[in-house]
C-alpha positions in Angstrom: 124.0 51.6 -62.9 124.7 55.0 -63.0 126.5 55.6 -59.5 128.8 52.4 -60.1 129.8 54.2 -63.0 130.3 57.1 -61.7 131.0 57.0 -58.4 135.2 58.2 -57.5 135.3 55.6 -55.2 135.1 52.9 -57.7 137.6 52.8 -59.9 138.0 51.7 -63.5 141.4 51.6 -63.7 142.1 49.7 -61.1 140.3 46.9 -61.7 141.7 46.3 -65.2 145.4 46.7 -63.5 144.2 43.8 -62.0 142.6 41.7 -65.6 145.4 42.4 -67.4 148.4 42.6 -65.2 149.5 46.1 -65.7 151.5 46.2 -62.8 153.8 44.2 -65.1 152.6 45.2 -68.4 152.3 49.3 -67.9 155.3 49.2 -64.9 158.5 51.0 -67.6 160.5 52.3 -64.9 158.0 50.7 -61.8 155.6 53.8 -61.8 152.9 53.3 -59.3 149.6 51.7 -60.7 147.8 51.9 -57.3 145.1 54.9 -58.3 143.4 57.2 -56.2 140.0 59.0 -56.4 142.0 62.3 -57.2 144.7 60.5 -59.7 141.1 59.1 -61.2 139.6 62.1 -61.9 142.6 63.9 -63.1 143.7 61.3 -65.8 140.1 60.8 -67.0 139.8 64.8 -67.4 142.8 64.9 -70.0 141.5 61.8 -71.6 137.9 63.6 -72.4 140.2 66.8 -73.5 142.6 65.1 -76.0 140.3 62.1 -77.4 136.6 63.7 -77.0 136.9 66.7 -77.1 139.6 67.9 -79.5 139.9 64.5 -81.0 135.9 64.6 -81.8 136.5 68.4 -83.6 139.2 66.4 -86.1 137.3 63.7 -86.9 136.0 65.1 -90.1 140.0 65.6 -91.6 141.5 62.4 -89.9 138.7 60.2 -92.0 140.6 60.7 -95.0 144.2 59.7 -93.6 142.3 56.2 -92.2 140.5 55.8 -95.9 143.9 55.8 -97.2 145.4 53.6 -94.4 142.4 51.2 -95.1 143.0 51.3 -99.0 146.6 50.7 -98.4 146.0 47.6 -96.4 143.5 46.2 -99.0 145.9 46.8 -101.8 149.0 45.2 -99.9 146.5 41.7 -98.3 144.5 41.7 -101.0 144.8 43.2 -104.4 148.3 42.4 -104.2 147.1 38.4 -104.8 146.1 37.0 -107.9 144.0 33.6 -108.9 142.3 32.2 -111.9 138.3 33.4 -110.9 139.9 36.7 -109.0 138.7 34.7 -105.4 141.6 35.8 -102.9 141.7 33.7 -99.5 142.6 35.9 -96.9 142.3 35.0 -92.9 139.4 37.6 -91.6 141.3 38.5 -87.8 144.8 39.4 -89.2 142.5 41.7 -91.9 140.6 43.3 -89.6 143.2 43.8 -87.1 145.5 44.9 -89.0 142.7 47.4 -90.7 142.2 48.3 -87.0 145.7 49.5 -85.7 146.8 50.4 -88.8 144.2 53.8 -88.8 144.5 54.1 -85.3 148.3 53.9 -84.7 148.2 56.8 -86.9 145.8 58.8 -84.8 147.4 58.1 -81.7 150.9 57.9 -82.8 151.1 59.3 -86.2 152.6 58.0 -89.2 156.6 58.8 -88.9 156.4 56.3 -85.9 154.1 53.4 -86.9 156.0 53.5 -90.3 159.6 53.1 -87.9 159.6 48.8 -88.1 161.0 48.2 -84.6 158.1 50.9 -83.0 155.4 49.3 -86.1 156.5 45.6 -84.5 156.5 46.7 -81.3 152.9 48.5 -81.2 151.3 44.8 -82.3 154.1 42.7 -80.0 152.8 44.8 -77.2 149.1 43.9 -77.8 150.2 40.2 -78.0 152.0 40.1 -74.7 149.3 41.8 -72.9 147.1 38.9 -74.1 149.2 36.1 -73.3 150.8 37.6 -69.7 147.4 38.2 -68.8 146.3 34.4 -68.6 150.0 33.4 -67.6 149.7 35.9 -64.7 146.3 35.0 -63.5 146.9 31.5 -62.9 150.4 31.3 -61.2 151.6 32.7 -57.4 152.7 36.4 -56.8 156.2 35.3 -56.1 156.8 33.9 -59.5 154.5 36.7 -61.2 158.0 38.7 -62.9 159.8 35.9 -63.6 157.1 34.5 -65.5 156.3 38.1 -67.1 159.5 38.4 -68.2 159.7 35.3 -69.5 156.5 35.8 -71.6 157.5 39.2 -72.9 161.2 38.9 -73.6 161.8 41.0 -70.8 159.0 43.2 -71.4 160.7 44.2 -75.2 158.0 45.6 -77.1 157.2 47.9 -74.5 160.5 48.7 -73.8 160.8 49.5 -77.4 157.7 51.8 -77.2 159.3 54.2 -74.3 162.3 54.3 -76.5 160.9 55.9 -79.9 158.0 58.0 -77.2 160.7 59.3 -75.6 162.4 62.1 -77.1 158.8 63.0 -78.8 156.9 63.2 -74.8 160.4 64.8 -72.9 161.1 67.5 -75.6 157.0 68.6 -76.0 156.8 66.9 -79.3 160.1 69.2 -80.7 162.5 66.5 -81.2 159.8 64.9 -84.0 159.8 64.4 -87.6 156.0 63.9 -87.7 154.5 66.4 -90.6 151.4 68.4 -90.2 148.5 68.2 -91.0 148.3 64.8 -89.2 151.1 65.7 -86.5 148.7 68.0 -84.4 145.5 65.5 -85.3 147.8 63.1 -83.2 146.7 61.7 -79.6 150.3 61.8 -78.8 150.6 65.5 -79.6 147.1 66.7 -77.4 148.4 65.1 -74.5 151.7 66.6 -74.3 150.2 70.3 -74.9 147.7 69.7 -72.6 149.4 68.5 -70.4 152.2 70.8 -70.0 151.1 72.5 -67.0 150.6 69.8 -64.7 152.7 68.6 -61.8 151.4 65.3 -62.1 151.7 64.1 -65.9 155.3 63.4 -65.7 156.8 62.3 -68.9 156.8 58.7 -67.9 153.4 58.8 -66.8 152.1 60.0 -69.7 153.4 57.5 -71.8 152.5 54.4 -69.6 149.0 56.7 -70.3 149.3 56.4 -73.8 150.3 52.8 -74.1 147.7 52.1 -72.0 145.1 53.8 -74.6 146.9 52.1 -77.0 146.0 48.3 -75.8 142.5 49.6 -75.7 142.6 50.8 -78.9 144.1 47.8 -80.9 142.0 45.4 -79.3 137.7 46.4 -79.3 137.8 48.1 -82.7 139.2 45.0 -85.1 137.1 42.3 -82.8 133.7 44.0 -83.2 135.0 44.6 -87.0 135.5 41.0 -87.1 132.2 39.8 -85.7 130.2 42.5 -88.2 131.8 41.2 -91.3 131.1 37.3 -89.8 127.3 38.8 -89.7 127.4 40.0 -93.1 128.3 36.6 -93.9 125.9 34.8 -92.5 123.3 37.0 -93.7 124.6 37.9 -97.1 121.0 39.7 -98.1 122.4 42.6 -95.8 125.5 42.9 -98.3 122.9 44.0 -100.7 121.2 46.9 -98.6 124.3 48.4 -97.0 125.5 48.6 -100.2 122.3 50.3 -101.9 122.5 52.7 -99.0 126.5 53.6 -99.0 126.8 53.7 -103.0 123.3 56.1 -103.3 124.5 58.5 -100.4 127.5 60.0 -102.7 130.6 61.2 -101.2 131.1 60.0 -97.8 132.1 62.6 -95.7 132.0 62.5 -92.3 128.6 63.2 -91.6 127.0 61.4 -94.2 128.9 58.1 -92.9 128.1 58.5 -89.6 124.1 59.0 -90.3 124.0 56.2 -92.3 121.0 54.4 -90.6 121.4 51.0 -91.6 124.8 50.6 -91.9 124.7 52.4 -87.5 121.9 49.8 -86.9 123.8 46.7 -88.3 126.7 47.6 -86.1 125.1 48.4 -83.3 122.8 44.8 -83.6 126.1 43.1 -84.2 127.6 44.3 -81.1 124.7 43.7 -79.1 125.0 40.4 -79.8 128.2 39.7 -80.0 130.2 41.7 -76.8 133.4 41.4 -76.6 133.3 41.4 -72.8 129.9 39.7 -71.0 130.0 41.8 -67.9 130.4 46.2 -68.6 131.3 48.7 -66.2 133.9 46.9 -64.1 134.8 48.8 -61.2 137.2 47.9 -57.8 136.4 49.8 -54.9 139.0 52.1 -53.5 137.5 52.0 -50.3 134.8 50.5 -48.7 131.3 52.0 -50.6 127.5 51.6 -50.5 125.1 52.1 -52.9 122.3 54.3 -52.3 119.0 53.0 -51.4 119.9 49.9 -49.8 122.0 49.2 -52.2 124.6 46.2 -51.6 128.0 46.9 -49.9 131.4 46.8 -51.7 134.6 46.1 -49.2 137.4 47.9 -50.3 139.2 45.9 -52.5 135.8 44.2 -54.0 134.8 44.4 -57.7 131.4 45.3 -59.0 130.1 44.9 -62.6 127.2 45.3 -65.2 125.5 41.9 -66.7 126.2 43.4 -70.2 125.4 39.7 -72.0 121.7 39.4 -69.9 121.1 43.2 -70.6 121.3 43.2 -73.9 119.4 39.8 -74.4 116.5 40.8 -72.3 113.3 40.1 -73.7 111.6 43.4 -71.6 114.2 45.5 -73.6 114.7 44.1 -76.6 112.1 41.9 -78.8 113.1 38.7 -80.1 116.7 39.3 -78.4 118.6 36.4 -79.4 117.7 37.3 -83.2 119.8 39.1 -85.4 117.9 42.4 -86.9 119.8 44.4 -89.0 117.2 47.2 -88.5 116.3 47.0 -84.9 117.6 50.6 -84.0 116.3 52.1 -87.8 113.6 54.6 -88.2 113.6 53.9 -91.8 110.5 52.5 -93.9 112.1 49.2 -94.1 111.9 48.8 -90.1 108.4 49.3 -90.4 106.5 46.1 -89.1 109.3 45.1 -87.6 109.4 43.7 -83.8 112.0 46.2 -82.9 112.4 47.7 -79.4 110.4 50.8 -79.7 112.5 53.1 -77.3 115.6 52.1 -79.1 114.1 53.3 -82.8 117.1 55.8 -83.6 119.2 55.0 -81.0 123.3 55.6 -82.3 125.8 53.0 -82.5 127.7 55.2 -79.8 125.0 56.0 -77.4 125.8 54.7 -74.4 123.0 53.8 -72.1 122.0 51.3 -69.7 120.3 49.3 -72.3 123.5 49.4 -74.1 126.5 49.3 -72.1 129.3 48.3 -74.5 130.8 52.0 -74.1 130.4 52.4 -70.2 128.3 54.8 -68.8 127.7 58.3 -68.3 130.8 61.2 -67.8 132.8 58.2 -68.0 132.3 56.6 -71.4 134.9 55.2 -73.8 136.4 58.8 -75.1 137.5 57.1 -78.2 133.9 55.4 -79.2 133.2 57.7 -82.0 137.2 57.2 -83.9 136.3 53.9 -83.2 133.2 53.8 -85.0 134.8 55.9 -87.6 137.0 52.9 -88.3 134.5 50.4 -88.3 132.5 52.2 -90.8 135.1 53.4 -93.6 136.2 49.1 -93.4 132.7 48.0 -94.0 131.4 51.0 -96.7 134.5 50.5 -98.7 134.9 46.3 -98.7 130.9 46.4 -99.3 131.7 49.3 -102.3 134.5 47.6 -104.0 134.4 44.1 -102.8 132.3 40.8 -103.0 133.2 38.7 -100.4 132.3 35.2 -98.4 133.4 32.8 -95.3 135.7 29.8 -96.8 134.2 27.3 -94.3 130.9 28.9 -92.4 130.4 25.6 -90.8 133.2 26.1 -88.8 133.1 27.8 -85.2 134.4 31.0 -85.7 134.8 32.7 -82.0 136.1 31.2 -78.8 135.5 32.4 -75.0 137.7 32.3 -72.3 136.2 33.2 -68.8 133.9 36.2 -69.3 135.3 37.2 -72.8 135.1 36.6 -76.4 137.9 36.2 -78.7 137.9 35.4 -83.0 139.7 32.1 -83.9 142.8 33.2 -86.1 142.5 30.9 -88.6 138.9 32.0 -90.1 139.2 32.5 -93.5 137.2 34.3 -96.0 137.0 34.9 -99.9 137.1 38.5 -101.5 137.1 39.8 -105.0 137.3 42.7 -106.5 133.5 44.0 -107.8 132.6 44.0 -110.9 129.7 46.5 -111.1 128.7 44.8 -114.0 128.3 41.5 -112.8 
C-alpha cells in the first residue's frame, strides 16, 4: 500500500483529472492538466510547505478566526430564528457546509474575498458545478464533453469569477490586496505566492488553477464527515452527554487541549471509519507502465489502481465488532476499558494516517490539510455540544445517498436545535 502511494509513477492528480473532469473544470485559460512525475513532485512539495508545514505552525491563532466564523454562522442560521418552545428546524447539510467553507474560505482565501458577494457566490457555485459536470461529463461522448460543460456551468462562470478577484492578488505577489493582518499572512493564498516566487514553473495561472483545485477539496470532505458525525450523535444521543462532560471540564479550549481531546478524536475518527466519503482510498493513474515489487500485479500506463478503504476499515482481523459504532474504539481512557476495541489502534489520532486507516492517503503524500480540517470539525461539534441541544426531525428517514463508489448527505435532512439551558 505503501509504494502505490508513493510511487512517482502513479499519479494522484491525474486520476482525479479524470473523476471530476478537470480538464474542464480547472482548464481557465486551457493550462495543461496532463502531469508528469517531475510536475508531481514539485506541486506536492509547495503543497506540504504552505498547508503542512507553515499552515500546521498557525494553527493555534487561526482557531480563533474559525470560532468566530462558526459563531457567526450559528447566530445568522440559527439564533437568528425564533418559536414558541425555542426548537429551530434547520436542514443539517446547508449547516454544516456552510460551517465548513465558511472557516476555510478564510484560511485559504481570507476574509476581504469570501466577504466580496460575487467571489463568496462563486467559491460555493464552483463546488456545485464540479459536482454536477462531473456526472454530466462521465456519461456522454468526448465530442460533446465542452458543449455540455459549458452548458452545465454557465460557461464555466463561477470559476471565471474566481480567476478574476485571484488575479490582481497572485500577479502583483499579494500587493494589490486589501486583506488585513493578522489573518492576511495566515492565508493559503499568501504562502503560495511567497513561496512560490522563485520558480519557473508556478506561473500565476497555474497557481491559481492550484488553488482552486485545493479549494474543491477543501469545501467538500470537511462539511460531509461533519454531517455524518452530528447524524451519529443523533442516533446515539448518550454520546451528547460525554463529549459534553469532557469539552465543558477541559476549560479553555486552546489549540492543544481540543485536539487531545480523547473522546471527542475517537468519536470522529469511529464516525469516519464508518462512514467514508469515498469506498476506495489512494487512487492512483499510472503515468507509465509500473510493477509492483514482489510480484506484484502490472499497471499499463494509463490504468488506475486503488485501496479497498470500505473492506479495510470493516475488517474483522483489524477491527472488532467492525460494523458497530464505538465511540471509544481508538480511547485509552478508563471508560474504554472492557471494551472490544482494536488493541493496536488504542490512541490512534483522528489524523493518523495508516494503512488501517486510509481516509487521509498514505505516507509523504497525505492530505496536507488533514489537521485544519480536523480543526474545523472539532470547534463545530465542542461548541453545538456546549451551547446547543439538538435532534434529527425525522430519524426514520434515509439520510445519505451513494452514487458509484461515493457517499453523499441528502439535502433535505432536517434537524432541531435549541439554545442550552444549563439549568434544564
Amino acid at each position: 500500500m505503501l509504494q502505490l502511494a508513493e510511487a512517482p509513477e502513479l499519479s494522484q492528480r491525474a486520476v482525479y483529472a479524470d473523476i471530476f473532469g478537470f480538464a474542464h473544470n480547472m482548464s481557465h485559460s486551457r493550462i495543461a492538466l496532463d502531469p508528469t512525475e517531475d510536475v508531481n513532485t514539485t506541486r506536492y512539495r509547495l503543497f506540504s510547505r504552505a498547508i503542512r508545514v507553515i499552515g500546521g505552525k498557525q494553527l493555534p491563532e487561526l482557531q480563533r478566526h474559525f470560532q468566530a466564523e462558526i459563531e457567526n454562522v450559528l447566530h445568522k442560521v440559527v439564533d437568528s430564528q425564533s418559536s414558541s418552545d425555542g426548537w429551530v428546524r434547520v436542514r443539517l447539510a446547508p449547516l454544516m457546509r456552510k460551517i465548513a467553507t465558511g472557516t476555510l474560505g478564510k484560511y485559504v482565501f481570507g476574509e476581504s474575498l469570501t466577504r466580496n458577494p460575487e467571489f463568496e457566490s462563486a467559491m460555493h457555485g464552483y463546488y456545485k458545478d464540479v459536482v454536477k459536470s462531473m456526472g454530466a461529463l462521465k456519461f456522454c461522448p468526448s465530442s460533446l464533453r465542452t458543449f455540455v460543460y459549458n452548458l452545465v456551468t454557465r460557461n464555466g462562470y463561477s470559476l471565471h469569477k474566481l480567476f478574476k478577484h485571484m488575479s490582481p492578488i497572485v500577479r502583483s505577489g499579494g500587493k494589490i490586496w486589501s486583506e488585513e493582518e493578522p489573518l492576511k499572512s495566515m492565508t493559503l493564498i499568501y504562502n503560495m505566492i511567497h513561496l512560490s516566487q522563485d520558480s519557473t514553473y508556478w506561473e500565476p495561472d497555474v497557481l491559481m488553477q492550484a488553488i482552486v483545485g485545493i479549494w474543491f477539496a477543501a469545501s467538500h470532505q470537511p462539511w460531509v464527515n461533519l454531517h455524518c458525525i452530528f447524524l451519529e450523535l443523533c442516533e446515539r444521543p448518550e454520546y451528547i452527554g460525554i463529549l459534553r462532560e469532557e469539552i465543558e471540564s477541559s476549560g479553555d479550549l486552546d489549540y492543544k487541549t481540543l485536539m487531545e481531546l480523547p473522546i471527542l478524536d475517537s468519536f470522529a475518527k469511529e464516525s469516519a471509519r464508518l462512514n467514508p466519503l469515498d469506498k476506495m482510498a489512494i487512487r492512483r493513474k499510472a503515468l507509465k507502465p509500473f510493477t509492483f515489487t514482489n510480484n506484484g500485479p502490472h499497471v499499463p500506463a494509463g490504468g488506475v489502481v486503488c485501496t479497498p478503504a470500505f473492506e479495510i476499515m470493516h475488517d474483522s482481523s483489524r477491527y472488532a465488532k467492525p460494523f458497530s459504532f464505538d465511540g471509544f474504539r481508538f480511547t485509552e481512557t478508563k471508560l474504554s476499558k472492557g471494551r472490544e476495541g482494536s488493541t493496536d489502534m488504542r490512541g490512534t489520532k483522528f489524523t493518523d494516517p495508516s494503512k488501517d486507516f486510509p481516509i487521509w492517503g498514505l505516507g509523504s503524500k497525505a492530505c496536507p490539510g488533514r489537521f485544519h480540517a480536523s480543526l474545523v470539525m472539532k470547534l463545530a461539534i465542542s461548541h453545538i455540544v456546549r451551547h446547543y441541544e439538538f435532534r434529527l426531525e425525522q430519524p426514520e428517514k434515509r439520510h445519505r445517498w451513494f452514487w458509484e463508489t461515493y457517499m453523499m448527505p441528502y439535502e433535505s435532512t432536517t434537524i432541531q436545535l435549541r439554545k442550552r439551558d444549563p439549568c434544564r
